[in-house]
C-alpha positions as CSV (number, residue, x, y, z in Angstrom):
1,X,-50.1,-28.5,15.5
2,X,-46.6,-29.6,16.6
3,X,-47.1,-32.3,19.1
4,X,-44.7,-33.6,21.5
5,X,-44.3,-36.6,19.5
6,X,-42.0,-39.3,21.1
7,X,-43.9,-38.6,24.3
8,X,-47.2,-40.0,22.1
9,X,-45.4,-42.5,20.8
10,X,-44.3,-44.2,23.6
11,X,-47.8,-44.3,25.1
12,X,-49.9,-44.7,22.3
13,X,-51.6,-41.6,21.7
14,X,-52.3,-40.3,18.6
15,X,-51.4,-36.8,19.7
16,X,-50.3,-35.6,23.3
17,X,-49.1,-31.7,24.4
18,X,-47.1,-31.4,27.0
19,X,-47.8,-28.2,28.8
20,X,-43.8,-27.4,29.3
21,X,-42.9,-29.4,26.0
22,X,-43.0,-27.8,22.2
23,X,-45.3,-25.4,23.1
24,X,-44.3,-24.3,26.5
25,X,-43.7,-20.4,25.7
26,X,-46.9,-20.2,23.9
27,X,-49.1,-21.5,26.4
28,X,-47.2,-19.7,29.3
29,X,-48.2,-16.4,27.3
30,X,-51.4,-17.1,25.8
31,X,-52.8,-20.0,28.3
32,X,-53.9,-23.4,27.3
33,X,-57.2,-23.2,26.6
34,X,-56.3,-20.5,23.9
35,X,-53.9,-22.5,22.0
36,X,-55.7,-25.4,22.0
37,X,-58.5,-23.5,20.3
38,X,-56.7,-21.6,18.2
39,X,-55.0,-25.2,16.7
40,X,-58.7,-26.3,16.9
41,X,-57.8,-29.4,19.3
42,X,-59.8,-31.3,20.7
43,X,-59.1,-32.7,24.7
44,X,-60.6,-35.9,25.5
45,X,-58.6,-36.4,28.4
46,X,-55.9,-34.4,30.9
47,X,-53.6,-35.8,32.4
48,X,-52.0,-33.6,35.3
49,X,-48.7,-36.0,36.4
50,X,-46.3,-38.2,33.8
51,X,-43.9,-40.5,35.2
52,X,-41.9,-43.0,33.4
């Protein structure tokens, strides 16, 4: 699964999705918890607000 990478990066995730990011247009039409199953990803933790 494409993952908005840099965002990751500079937090050190392995992996992070950011609802409006890569994948905005696919979750807007399927919904999140679709997509994240069918990539077969796993969330440990949601975060609802980023700031830098």
């Amino acid at each position: 699964m494409n993952t908005d990478i840099k965002g990751a990066n500079l937090l050190n995730y392995d992996s992070l999705i950011i609802s409006n990011g890569v994948h905005k247009d696919e979750i807007k039409k399927e919904g999140i918890d679709i997509v994240l199953k069918k990539y077969e990803v796993v969330v440990n933790f949601i975060q609802t607000e980023l700031k830098w």
